[in-house]
C-alpha positions in Angstrom: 5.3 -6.7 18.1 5.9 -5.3 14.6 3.2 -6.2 12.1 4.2 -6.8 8.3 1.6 -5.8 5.2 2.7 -7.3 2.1 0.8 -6.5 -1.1 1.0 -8.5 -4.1 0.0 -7.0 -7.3 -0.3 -9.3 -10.3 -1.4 -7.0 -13.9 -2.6 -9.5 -16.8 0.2 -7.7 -19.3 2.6 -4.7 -19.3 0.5 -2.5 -21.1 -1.3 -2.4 -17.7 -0.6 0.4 -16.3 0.2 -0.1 -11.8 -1.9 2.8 -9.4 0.0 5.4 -8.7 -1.1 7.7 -5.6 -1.6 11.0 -5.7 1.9 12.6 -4.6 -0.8 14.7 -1.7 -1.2 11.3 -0.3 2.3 10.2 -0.7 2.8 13.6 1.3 0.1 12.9 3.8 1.6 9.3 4.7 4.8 10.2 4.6 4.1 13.2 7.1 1.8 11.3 9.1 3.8 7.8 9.7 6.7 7.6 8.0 8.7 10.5 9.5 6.9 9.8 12.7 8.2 6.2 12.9 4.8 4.8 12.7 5.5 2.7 9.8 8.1 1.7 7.7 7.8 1.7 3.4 9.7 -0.4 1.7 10.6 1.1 -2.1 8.6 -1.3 -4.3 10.1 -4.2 -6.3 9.0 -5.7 -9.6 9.3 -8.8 -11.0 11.9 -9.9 -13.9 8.9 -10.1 -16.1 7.6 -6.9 -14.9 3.9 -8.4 -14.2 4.3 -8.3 -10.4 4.9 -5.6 -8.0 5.4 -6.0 -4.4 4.9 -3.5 -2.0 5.4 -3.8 2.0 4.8 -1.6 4.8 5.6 -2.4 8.3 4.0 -0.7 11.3 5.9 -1.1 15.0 3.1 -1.9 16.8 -0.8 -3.5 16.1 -2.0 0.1 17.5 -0.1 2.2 14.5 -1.1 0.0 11.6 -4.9 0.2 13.2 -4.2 4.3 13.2 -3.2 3.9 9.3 -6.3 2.2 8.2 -8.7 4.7 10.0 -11.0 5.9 7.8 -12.3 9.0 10.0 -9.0 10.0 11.3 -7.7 9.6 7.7 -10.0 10.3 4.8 -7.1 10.8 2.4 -5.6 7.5 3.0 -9.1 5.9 2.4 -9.9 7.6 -0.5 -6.1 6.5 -2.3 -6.9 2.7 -1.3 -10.6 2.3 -2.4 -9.4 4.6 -5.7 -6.5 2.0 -6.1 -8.9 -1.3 -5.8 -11.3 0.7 -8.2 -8.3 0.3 -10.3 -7.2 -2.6 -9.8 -10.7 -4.2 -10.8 -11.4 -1.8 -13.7 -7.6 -3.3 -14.7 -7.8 -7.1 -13.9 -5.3 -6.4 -11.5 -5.0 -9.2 -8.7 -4.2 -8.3 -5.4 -3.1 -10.4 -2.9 -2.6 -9.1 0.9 -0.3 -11.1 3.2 -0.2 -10.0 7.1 2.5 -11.3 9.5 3.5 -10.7 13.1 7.3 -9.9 13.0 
């Protein structure tokens, strides 16, 4: 069965800037799972009021999405999420995870 990450970001205003990876991670992932069909990226969407951005990945199978969030297999990866909930903190960014079976 599929699983299904959704990730809810909520900014406190627009001057806010949202986390942007590095385009060597966007790279990496895209190399690594993407192309490989080992997970699917949805192009993000923001709200009307531009204070929300939604982002969802979906990975075919429980062993895949445990493969992306391997820290020794994938250093990169790691570094780009804990750098992006530095920032989100640092920003009063909210961020709101949502898993699902699908």
């Amino acid at each position: 069965m599929a699983i299904k990450m959704t990730l809810i970001a909520d900014r406190p205003n627009t001057d806010v800037d949202w986390y942007e990876q590095d385009t060597a991670v966007q790279t990496y992932i895209n190399t690594h799972f993407i192309s490989t069909g080992k997970m699917v990226q949805d192009s993000p969407t923001i709200s009307a009021d531009g204070l929300t951005k939604t982002m969802v990945k979906t990975y075919p199978n429980n062993s895949d999405r445990i493969a992306y969030q391997n820290e020794e297999l994938h250093p990169l990866i790691k570094a780009s999420s804990d750098a992006g909930q530095e920032y989100g903190f640092t920003n009063n960014i909210k961020r709101t995870l949502i898993w699902e079976v699908v």
